[in-house]
N, C-alpha and C positions, 0 to 999 in steps of 0.2 A: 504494500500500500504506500510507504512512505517513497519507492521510485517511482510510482506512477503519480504522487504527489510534484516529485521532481521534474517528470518531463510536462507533466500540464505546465506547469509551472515557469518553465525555460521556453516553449513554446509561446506560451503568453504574454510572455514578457519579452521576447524577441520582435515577434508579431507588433506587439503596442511599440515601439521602439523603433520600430523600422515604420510603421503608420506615422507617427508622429513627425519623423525625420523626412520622410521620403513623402506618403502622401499629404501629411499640413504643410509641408517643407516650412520646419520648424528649424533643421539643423541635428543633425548625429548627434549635438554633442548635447543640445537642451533633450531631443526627445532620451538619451539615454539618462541625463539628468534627472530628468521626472521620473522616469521608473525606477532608477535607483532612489529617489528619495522617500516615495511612495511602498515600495516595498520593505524600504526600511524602517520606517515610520509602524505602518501597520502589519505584516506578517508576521512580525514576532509577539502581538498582542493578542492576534485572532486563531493561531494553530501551534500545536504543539511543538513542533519544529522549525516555526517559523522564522526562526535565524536561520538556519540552514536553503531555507524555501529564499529567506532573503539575496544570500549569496549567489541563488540559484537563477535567481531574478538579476540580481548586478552581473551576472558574468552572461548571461543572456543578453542584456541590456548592449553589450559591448559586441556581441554579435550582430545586432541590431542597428548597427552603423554602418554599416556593407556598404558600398555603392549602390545606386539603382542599378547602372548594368551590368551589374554582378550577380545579384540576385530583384530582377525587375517586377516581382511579386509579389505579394502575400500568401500565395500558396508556399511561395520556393521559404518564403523566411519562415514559416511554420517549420521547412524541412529541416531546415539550417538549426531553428531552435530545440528541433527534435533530436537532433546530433547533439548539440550542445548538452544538451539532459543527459544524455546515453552517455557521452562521455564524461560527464560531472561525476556520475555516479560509478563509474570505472576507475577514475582516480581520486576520489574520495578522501577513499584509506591509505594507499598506495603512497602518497604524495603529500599529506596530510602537514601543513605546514610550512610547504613550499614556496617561495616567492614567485609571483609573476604568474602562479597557476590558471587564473581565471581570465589573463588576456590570452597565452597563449591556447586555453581549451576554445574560446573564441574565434579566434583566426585559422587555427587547425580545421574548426567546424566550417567555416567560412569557404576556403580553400577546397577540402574534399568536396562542398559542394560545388563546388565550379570545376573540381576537377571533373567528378563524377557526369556532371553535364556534357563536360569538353569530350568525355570518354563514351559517350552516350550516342552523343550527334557524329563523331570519328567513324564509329562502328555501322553504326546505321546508313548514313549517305554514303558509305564505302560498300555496303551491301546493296544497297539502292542502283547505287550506280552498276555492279555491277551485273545486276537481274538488268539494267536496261542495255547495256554492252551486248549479251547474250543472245546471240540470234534466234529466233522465234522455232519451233519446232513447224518441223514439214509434216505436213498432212497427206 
């Protein structure tokens, strides 16, 4: 329960973060502003874990700065903050007390999704292209 607390969570707050910045064009750095303040404010009064849900939220937040054409959506930044989640909670424990832990699980997240895209569209218009290469069969 408490990871799937984690990724609503990073989702959410990536999602609000990148709305703020990209569709109010408020600015990266106000909309991640607001969410980091707002999480911290309130998530540690309202749930049990809500410091943890807070950090969870700020290192999201920072995801949530992406360029538009990096991630030009709010579907794709849902995904972005989905990773984010999955990974928070992979190095947890691992890494517990680490410096710089929550920009770099950020941009890591950031990255594989534009890799994963860049790997995506490679694969496909190479297979595309070559079903149209392929001379038609004889009848």
């Amino acid at each position: 329960m408490d990871n799937l607390a984690i990724i609503i969570t990073a989702i959410l707050a990536g999602v609000a973060t990148y709305a703020i910045s990209v569709k109010l064009e408020k600015g990266a750095v106000f909309g991640s502003a607001i969410i980091v303040l707002v999480s911290g404010l309130f998530l540690p009064h309202f749930f049990e874990m809500g410091t943890t849900l807070a950090v969870v939220a700020t290192t999201s937040s920072y995801a949530g700065m992406v360029a538009a054409k990096n991630v030009p959506n709010l579907k794709e930044m849902a995904v972005v903050g989905f990773i984010v989640g999955v990974l928070f909670i992979l190095v947890q424990v691992p890494y517990a007390g680490v410096g710089g832990k929550l920009g770099v699980i950020a941009a890591i997240s950031c990255l594989s999704w534009i890799g994963l895209k860049k790997v995506y569209v490679t694969v496909f218009s190479k297979s595309a292209n070559k079903r149209k290469q392929e001379p038609a069969g004889r009848m």
